[in-house]
Z-matrix of the N, CA and C atoms (Angstrom, degrees):
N
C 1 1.457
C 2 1.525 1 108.92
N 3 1.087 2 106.46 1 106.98
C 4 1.946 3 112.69 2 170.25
C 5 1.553 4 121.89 3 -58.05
N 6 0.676 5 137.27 4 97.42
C 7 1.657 6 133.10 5 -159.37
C 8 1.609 7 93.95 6 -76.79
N 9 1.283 8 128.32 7 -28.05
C 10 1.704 9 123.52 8 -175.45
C 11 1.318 10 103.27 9 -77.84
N 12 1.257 11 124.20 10 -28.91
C 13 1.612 12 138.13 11 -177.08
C 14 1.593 13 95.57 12 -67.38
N 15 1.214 14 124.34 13 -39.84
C 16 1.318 15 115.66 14 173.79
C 17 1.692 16 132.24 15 -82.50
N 18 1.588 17 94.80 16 -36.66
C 19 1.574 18 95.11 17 157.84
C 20 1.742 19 129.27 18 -62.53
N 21 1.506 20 103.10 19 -20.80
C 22 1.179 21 102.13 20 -176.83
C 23 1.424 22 107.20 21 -78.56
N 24 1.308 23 118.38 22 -33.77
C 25 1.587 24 129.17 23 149.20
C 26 0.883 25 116.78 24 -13.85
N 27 1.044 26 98.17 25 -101.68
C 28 1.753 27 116.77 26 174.41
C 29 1.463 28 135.68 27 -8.16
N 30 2.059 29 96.40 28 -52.81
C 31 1.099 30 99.34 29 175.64
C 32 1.595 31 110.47 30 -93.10
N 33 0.944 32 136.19 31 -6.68
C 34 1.646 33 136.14 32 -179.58
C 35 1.373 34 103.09 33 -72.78
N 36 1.662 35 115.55 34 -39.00
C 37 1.400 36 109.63 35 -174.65
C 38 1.383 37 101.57 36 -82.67
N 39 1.276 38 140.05 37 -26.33
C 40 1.299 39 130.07 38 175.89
C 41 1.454 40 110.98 39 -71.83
N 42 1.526 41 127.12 40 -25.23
C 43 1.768 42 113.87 41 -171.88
C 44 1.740 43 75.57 42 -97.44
N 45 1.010 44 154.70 43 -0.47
C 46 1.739 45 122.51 44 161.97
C 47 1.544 46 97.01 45 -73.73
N 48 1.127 47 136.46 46 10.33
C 49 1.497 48 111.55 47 170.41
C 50 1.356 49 98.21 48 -122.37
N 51 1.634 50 115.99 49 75.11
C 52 1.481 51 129.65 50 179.45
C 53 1.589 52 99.09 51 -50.00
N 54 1.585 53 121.27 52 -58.57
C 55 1.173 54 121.80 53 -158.53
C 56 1.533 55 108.98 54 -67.97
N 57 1.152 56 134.24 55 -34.05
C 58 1.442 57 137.07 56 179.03
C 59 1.375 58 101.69 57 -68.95
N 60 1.421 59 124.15 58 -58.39
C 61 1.440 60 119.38 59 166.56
C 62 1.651 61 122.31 60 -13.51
N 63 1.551 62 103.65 61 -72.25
C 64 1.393 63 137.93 62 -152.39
C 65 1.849 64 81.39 63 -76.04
N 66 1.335 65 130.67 64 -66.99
C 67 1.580 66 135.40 65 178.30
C 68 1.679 67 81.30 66 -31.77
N 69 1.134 68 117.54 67 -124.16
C 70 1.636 69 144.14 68 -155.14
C 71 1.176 70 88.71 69 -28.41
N 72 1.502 71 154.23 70 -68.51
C 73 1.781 72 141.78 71 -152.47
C 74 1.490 73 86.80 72 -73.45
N 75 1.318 74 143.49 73 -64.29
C 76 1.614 75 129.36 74 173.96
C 77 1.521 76 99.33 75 -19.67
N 78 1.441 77 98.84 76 -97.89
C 79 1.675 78 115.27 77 172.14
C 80 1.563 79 104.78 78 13.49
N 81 1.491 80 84.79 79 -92.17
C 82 1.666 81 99.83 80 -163.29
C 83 1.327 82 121.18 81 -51.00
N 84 1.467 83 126.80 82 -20.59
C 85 1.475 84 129.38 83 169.75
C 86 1.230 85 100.94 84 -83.15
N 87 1.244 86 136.64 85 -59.32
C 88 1.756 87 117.88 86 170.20
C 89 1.311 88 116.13 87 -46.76
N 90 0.971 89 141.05 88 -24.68
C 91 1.280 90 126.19 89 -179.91
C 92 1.932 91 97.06 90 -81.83
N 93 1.238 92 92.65 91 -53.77
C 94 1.760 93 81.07 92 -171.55
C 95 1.470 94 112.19 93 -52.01
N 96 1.056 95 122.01 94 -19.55
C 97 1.626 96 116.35 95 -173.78
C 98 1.387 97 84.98 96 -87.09
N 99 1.278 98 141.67 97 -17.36
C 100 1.832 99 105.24 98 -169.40
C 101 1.870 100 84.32 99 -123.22
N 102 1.137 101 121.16 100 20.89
C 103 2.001 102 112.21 101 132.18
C 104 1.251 103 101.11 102 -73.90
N 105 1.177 104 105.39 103 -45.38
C 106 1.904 105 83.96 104 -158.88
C 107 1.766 106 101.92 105 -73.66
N 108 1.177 107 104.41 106 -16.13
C 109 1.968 108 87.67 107 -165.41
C 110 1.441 109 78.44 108 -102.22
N 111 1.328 110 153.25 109 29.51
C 112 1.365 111 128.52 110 159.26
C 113 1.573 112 101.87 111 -128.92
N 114 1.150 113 127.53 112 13.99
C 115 1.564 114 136.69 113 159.14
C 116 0.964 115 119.41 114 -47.62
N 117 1.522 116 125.44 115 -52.10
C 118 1.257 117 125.50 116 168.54
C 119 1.868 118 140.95 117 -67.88
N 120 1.682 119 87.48 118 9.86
C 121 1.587 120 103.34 119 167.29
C 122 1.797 121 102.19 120 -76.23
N 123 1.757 122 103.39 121 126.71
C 124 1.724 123 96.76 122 170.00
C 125 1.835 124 128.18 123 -19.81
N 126 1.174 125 91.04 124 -67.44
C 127 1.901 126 104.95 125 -175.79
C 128 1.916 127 89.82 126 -62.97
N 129 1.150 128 145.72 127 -74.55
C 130 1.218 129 136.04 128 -169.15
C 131 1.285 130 105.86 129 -35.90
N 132 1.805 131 121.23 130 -67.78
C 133 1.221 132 120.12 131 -167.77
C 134 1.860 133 111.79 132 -39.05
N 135 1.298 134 97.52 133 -80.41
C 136 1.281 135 113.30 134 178.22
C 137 2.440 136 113.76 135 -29.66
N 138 1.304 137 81.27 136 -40.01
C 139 2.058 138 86.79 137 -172.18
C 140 1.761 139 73.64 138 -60.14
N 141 1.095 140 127.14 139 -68.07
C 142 1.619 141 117.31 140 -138.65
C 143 1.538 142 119.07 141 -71.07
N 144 1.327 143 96.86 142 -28.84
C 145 1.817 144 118.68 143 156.84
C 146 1.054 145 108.65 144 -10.76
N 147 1.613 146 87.56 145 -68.54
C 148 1.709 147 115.36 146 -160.27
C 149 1.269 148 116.54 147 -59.29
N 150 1.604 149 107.51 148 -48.20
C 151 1.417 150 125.87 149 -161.88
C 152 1.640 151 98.44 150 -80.75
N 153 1.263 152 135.46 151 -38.99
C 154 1.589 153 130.55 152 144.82
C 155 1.364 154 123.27 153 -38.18
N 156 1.313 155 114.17 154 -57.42
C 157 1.408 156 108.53 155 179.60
C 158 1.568 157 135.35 156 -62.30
N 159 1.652 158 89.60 157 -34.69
C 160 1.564 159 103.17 158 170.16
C 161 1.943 160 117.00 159 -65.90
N 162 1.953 161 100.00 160 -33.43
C 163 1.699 162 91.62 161 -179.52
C 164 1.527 163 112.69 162 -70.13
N 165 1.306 164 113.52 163 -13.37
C 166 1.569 165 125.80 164 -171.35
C 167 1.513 166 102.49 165 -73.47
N 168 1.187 167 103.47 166 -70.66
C 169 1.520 168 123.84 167 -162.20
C 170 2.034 169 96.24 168 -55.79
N 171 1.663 170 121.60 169 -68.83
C 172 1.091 171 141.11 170 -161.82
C 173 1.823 172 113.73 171 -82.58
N 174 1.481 173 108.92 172 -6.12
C 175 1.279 174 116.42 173 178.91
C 176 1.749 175 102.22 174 -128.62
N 177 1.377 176 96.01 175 -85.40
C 178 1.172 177 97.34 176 -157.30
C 179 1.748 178 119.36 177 -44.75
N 180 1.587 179 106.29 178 -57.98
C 181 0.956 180 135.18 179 174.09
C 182 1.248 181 142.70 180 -86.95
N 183 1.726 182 109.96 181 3.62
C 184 1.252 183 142.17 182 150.63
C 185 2.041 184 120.51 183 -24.77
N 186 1.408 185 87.92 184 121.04
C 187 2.047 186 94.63 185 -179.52
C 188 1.829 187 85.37 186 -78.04
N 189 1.337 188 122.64 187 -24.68
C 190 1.391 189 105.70 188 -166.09
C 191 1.407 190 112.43 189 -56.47
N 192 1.569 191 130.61 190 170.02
C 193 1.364 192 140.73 191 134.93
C 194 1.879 193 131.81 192 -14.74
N 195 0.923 194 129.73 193 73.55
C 196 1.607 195 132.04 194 156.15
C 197 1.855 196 109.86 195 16.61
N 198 1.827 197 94.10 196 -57.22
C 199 1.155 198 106.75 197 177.15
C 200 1.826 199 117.87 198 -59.69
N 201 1.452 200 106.21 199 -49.10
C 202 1.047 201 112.64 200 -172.30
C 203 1.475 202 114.25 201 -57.27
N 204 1.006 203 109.44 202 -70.53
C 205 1.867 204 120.69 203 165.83
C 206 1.576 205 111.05 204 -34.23
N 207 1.691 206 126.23 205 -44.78
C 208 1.213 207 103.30 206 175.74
C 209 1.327 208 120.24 207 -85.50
N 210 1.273 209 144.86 208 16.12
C 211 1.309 210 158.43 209 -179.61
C 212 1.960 211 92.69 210 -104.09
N 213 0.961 212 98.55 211 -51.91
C 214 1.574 213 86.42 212 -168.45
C 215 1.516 214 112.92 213 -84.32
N 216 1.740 215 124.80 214 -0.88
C 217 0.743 216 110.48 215 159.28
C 218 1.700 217 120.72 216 -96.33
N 219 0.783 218 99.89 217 -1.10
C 220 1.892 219 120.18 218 -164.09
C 221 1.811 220 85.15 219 -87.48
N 222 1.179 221 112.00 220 -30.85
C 223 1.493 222 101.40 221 -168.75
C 224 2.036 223 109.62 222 -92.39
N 225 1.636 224 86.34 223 -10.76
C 226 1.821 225 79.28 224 178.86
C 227 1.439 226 111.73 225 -92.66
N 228 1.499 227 101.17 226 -30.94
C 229 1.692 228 99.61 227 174.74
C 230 1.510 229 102.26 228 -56.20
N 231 1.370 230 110.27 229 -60.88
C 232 2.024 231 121.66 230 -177.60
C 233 1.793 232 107.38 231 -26.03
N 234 1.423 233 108.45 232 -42.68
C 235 1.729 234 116.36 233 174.70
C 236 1.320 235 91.16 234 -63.67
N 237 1.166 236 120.99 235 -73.45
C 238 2.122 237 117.03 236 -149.64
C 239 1.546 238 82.42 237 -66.11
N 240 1.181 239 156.10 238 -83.60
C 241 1.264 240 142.52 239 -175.56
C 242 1.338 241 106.06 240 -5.28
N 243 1.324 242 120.96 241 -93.42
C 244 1.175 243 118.85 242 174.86
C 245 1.147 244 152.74 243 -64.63
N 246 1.060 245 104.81 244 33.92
C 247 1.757 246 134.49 245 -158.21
C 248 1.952 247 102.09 246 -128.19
N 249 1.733 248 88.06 247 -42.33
C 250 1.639 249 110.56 248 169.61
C 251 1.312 250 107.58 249 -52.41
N 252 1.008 251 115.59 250 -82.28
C 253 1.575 252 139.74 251 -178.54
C 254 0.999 253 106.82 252 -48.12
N 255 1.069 254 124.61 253 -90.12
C 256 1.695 255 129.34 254 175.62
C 257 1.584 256 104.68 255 -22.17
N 258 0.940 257 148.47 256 -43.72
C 259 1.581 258 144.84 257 165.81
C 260 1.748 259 112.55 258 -71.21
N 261 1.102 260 111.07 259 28.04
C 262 1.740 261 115.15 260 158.44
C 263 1.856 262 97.83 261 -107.08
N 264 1.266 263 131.69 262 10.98
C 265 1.349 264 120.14 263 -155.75
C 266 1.513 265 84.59 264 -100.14
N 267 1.158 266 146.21 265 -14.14
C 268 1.606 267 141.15 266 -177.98
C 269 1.500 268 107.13 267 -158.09
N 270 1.252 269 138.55 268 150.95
C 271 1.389 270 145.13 269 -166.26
C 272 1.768 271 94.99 270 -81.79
N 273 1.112 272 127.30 271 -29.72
C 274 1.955 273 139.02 272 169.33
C 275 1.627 274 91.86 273 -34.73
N 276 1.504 275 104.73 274 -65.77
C 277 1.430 276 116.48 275 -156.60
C 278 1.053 277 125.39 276 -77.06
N 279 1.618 278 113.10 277 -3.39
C 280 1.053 279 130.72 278 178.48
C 281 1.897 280 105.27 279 -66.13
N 282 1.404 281 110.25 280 -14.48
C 283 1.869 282 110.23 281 173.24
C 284 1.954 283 109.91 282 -68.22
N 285 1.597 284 94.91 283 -17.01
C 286 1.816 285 94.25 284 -176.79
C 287 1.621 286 105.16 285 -68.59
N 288 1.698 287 120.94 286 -66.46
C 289 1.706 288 98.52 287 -170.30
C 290 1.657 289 100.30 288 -68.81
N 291 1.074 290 131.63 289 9.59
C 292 1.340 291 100.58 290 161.95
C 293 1.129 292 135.54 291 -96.31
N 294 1.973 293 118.71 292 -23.13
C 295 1.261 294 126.77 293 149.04
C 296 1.480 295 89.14 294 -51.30
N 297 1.186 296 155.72 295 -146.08
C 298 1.432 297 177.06 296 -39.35
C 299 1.704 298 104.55 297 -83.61
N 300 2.051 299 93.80 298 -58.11
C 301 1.595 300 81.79 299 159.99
C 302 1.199 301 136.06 300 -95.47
N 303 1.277 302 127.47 301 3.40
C 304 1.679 303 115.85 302 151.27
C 305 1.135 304 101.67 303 -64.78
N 306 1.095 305 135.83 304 -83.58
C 307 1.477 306 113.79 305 -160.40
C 308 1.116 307 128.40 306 -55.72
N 309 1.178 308 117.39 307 -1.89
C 310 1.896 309 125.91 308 168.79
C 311 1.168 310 102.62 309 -71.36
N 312 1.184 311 116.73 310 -61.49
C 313 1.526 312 134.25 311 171.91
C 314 1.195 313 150.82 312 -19.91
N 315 1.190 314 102.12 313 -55.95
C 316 1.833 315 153.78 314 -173.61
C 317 1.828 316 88.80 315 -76.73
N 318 1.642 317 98.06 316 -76.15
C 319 1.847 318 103.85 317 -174.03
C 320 1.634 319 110.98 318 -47.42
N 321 1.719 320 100.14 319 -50.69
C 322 1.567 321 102.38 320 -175.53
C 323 1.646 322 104.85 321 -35.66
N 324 1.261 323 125.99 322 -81.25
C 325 1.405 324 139.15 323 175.15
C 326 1.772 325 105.55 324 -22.64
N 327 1.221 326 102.65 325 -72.31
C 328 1.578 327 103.43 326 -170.28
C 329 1.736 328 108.26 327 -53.06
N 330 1.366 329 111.48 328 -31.83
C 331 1.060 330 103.63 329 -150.76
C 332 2.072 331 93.05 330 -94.57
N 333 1.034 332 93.27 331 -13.08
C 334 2.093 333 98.58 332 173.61
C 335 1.573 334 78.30 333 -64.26
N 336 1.414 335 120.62 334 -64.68
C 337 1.820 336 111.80 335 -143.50
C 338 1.546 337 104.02 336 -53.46
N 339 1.591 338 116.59 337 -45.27
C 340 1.548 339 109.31 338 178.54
C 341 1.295 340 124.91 339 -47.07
N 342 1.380 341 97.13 340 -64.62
C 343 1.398 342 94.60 341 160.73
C 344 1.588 343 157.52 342 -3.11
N 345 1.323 344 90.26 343 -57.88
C 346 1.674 345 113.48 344 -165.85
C 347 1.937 346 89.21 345 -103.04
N 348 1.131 347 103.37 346 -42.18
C 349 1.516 348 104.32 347 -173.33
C 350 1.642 349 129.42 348 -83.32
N 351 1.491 350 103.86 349 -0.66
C 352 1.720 351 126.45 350 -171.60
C 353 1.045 352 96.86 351 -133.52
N 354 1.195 353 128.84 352 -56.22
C 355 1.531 354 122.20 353 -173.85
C 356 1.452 355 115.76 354 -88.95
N 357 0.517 356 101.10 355 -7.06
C 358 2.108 357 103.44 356 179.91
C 359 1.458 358 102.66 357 60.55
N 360 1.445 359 112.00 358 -123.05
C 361 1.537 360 126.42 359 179.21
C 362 0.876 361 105.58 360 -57.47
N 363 1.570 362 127.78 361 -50.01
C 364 1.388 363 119.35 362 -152.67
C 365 1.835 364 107.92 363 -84.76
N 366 0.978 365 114.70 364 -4.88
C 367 1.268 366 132.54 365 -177.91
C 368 1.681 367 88.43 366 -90.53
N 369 1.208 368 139.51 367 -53.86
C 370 1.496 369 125.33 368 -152.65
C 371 1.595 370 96.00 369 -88.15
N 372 0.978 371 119.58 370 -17.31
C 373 1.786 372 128.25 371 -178.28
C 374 1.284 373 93.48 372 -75.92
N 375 1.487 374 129.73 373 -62.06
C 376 1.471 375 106.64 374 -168.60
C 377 1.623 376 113.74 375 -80.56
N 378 1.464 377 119.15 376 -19.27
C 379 1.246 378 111.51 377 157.16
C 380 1.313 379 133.98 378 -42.77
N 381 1.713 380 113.62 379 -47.48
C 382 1.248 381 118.65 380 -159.94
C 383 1.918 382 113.77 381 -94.74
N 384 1.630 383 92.77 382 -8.61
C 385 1.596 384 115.43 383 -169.73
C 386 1.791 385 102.61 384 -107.10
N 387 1.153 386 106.99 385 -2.29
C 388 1.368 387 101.14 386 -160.57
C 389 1.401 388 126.52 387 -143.90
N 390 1.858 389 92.97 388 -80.44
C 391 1.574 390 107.35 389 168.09
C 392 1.553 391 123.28 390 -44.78
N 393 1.846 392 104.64 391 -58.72
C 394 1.157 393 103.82 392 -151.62
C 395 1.793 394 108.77 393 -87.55
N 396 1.378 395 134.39 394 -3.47
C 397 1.125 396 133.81 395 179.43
C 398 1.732 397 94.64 396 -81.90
N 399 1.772 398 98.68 397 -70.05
C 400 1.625 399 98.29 398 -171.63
C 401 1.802 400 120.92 399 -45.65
N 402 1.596 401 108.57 400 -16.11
C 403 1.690 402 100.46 401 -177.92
C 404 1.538 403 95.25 402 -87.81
N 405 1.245 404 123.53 403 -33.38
C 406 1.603 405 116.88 404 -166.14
C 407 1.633 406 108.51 405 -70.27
N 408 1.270 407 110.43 406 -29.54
C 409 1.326 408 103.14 407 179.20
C 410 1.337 409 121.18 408 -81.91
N 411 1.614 410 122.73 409 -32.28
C 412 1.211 411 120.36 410 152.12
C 413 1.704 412 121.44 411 -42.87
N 414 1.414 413 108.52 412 -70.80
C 415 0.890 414 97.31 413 -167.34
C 416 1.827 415 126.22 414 -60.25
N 417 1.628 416 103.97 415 -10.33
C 418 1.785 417 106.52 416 165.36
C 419 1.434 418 113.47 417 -66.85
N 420 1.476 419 128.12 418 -25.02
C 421 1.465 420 141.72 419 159.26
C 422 1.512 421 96.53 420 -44.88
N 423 1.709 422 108.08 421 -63.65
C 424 1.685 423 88.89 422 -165.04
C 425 1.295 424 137.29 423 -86.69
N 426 1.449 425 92.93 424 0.12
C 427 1.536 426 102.00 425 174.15
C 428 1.774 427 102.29 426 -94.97
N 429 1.120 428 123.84 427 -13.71
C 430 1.339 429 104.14 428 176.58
C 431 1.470 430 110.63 429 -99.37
N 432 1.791 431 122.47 430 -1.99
C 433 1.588 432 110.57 431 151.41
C 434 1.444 433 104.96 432 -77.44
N 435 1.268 434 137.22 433 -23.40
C 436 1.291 435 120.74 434 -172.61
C 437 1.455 436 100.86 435 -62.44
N 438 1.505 437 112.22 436 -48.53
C 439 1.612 438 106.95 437 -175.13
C 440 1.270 439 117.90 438 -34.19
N 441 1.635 440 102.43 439 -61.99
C 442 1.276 441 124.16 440 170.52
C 443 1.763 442 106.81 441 -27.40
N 444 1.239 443 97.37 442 -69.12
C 445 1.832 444 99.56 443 -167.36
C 446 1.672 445 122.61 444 -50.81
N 447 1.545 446 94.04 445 -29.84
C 448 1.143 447 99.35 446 150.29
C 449 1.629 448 164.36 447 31.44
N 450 1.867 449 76.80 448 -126.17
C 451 1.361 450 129.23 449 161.44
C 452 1.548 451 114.14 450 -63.12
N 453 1.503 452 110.00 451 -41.34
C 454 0.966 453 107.92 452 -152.35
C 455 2.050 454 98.20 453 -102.34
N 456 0.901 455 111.50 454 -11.41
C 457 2.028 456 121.66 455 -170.02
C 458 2.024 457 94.34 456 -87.70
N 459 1.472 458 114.07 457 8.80
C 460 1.739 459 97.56 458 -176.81
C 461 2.153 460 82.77 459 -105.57
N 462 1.361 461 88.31 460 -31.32
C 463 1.963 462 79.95 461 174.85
C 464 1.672 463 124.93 462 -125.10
N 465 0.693 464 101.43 463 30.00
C 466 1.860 465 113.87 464 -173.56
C 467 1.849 466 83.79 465 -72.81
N 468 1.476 467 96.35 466 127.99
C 469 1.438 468 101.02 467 149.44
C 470 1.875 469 106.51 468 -145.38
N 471 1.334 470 95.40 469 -179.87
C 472 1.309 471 91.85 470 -154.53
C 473 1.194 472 96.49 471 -85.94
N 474 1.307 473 158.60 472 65.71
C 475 1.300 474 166.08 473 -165.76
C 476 1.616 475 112.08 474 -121.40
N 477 1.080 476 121.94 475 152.69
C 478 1.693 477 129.26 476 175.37
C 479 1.551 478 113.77 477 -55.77
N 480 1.345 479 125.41 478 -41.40
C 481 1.644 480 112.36 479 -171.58
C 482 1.924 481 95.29 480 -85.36
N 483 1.629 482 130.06 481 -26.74
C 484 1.141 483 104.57 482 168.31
C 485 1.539 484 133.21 483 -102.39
N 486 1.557 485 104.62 484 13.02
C 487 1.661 486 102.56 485 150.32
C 488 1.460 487 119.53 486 -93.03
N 489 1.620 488 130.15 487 -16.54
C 490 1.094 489 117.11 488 167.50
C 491 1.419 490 108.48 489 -81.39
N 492 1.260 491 143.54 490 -16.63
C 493 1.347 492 140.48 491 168.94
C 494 1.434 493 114.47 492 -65.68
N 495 1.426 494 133.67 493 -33.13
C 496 1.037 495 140.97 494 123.23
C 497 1.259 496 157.32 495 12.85
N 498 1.753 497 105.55 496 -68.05
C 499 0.961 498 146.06 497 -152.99
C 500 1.813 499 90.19 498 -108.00
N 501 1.618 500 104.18 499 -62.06
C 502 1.354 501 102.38 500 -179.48
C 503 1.776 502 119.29 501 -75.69
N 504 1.299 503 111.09 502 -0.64
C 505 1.380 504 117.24 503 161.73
C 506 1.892 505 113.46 504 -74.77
N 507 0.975 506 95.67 505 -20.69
C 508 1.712 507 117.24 506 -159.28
C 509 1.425 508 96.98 507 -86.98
N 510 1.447 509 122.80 508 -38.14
C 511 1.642 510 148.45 509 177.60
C 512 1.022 511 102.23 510 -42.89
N 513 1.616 512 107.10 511 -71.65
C 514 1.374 513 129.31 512 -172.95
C 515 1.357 514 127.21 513 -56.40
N 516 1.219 515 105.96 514 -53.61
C 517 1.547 516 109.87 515 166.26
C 518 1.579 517 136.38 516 -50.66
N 519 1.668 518 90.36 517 -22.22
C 520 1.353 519 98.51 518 -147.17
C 521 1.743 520 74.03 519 -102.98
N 522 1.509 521 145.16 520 -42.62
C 523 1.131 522 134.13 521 159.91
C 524 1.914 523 129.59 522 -44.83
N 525 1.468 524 88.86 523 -31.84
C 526 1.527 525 99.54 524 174.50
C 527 1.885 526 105.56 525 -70.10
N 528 1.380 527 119.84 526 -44.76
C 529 1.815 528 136.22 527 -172.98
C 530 1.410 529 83.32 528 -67.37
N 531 1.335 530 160.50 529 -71.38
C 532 1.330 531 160.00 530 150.31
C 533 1.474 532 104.64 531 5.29
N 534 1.777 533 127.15 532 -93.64
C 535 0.871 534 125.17 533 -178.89
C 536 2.057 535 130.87 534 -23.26
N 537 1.544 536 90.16 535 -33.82
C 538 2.032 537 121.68 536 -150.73
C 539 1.724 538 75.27 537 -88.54
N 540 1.426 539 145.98 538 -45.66
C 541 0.816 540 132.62 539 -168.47
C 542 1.413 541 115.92 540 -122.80
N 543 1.328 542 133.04 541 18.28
C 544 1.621 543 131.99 542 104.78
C 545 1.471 544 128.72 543 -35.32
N 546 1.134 545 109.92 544 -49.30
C 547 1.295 546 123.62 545 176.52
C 548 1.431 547 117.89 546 -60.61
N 549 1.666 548 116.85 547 -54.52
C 550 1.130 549 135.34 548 156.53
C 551 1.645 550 116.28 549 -27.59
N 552 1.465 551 104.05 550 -63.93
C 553 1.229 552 116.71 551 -178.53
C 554 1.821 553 120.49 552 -48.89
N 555 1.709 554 99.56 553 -53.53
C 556 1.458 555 106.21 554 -172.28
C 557 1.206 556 105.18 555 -65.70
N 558 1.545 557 133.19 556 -38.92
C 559 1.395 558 131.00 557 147.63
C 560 1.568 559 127.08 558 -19.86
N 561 1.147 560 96.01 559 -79.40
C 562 2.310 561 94.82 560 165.42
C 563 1.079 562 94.57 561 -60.69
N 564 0.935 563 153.36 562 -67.77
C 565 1.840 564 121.35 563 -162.87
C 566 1.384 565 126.96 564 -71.01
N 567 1.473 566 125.63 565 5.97
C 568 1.291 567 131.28 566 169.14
C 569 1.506 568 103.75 567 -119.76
N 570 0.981 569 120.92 568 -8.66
C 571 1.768 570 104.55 569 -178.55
C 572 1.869 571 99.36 570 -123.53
N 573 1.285 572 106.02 571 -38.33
C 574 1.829 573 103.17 572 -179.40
C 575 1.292 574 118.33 573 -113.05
N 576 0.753 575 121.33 574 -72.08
C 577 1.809 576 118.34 575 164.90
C 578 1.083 577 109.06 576 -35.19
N 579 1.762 578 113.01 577 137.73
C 580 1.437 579 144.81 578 176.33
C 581 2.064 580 89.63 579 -68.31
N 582 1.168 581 101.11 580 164.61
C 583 1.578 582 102.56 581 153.45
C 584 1.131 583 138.56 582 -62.89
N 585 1.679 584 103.68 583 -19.46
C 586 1.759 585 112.17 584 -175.09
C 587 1.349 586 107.26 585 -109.05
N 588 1.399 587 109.20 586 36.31
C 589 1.659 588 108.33 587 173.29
C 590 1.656 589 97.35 588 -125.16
N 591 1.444 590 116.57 589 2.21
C 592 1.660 591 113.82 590 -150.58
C 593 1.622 592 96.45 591 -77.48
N 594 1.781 593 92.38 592 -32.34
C 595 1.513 594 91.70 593 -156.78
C 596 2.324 595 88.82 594 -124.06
């Protein structure tokens, strides 16, 4: 079994669904522009605070292990991955990747404005070193299983060749969300993490 033979899969069947593509990447930039212009509602401000303070404190700037953080983040993308996907199994479920990326969406935006506007520099350093590459590439993962889900929720039946097709779509992704937060990782340990947090 070629495992590149399948990623290349993967992605051919996801760019034949130009129009789902083009829907959800639209999508997701409207929504991020109205996080950021609705941030400044009390309850918004304050949610994104949080959600800044926690990547600072629990990622960036974390006494924990390198290791630890990339396991636990490798395992939350691994949920929205499969949360993505898993909602091509009936056209119903097709409401899961789309809650997943609005609200990815929505925060992304709010959470640039904190950033730049609370943190000053040190906010645009971990944005520009960190945040904003590692969320964009995730989130091109989840908009191209949504494609996937798609394509795939007008004929999914519950049969053996389309749960292992599935399953090995699910492989892939979930090896590709791996790579996005390796990457992530060698990042905090060369720009934020001390040396004695790596290991």
């Amino acid at each position: 079994m070629d495992p590149f033979f399948h990623v290349r899969d993967v992605f051919s069947r996801a760019f034949e669904r130009k129009r789902a593509l083009v829907i959800f990447a639209a999508g997701f930039l409207v929504c991020v522009v109205l996080g950021a212009v609705f941030v400044k509602t009390p309850a918004g401000y304050d949610y994104h605070l949080r959600l800044c303070e926690r990547f600072l404190d629990r990622v960036c700037f974390s006494e924990r292990s390198v290791f630890v953080i990339f396991f636990e983040r490798t395992a939350g993308n691994a949920l929205l991955l499969a949360l993505v996907l898993l909602g091509g199994m009936h056209y119903a479920c097709l409401t899961v990747p789309t809650v997943v990326l609005f609200y990815r969406s929505c925060t992304f935006g709010g959470s640039l404005v904190i950033f730049f506007s609370v943190y000053k520099l040190t906010g645009a350093l971990v944005v520009f070193a960190l945040y904003l590459p590692v969320h964009i590439l995730t989130d091109c993962l989840l908009i191209l299983g949504a494609a996937l889900s798609c394509g795939r929720a007008r004929r999914f039946r519950f049969c053996a060749d389309d749960v292992r097709l599935l399953v090995l779509d699910l492989l892939v992704f979930l090896a590709l969300a791996v790579l996005v937060c390796l990457a992530e990782a060698i990042l905090l340990s060369a720009l934020f993490h001390p040396i004695g947090n790596i290991i």
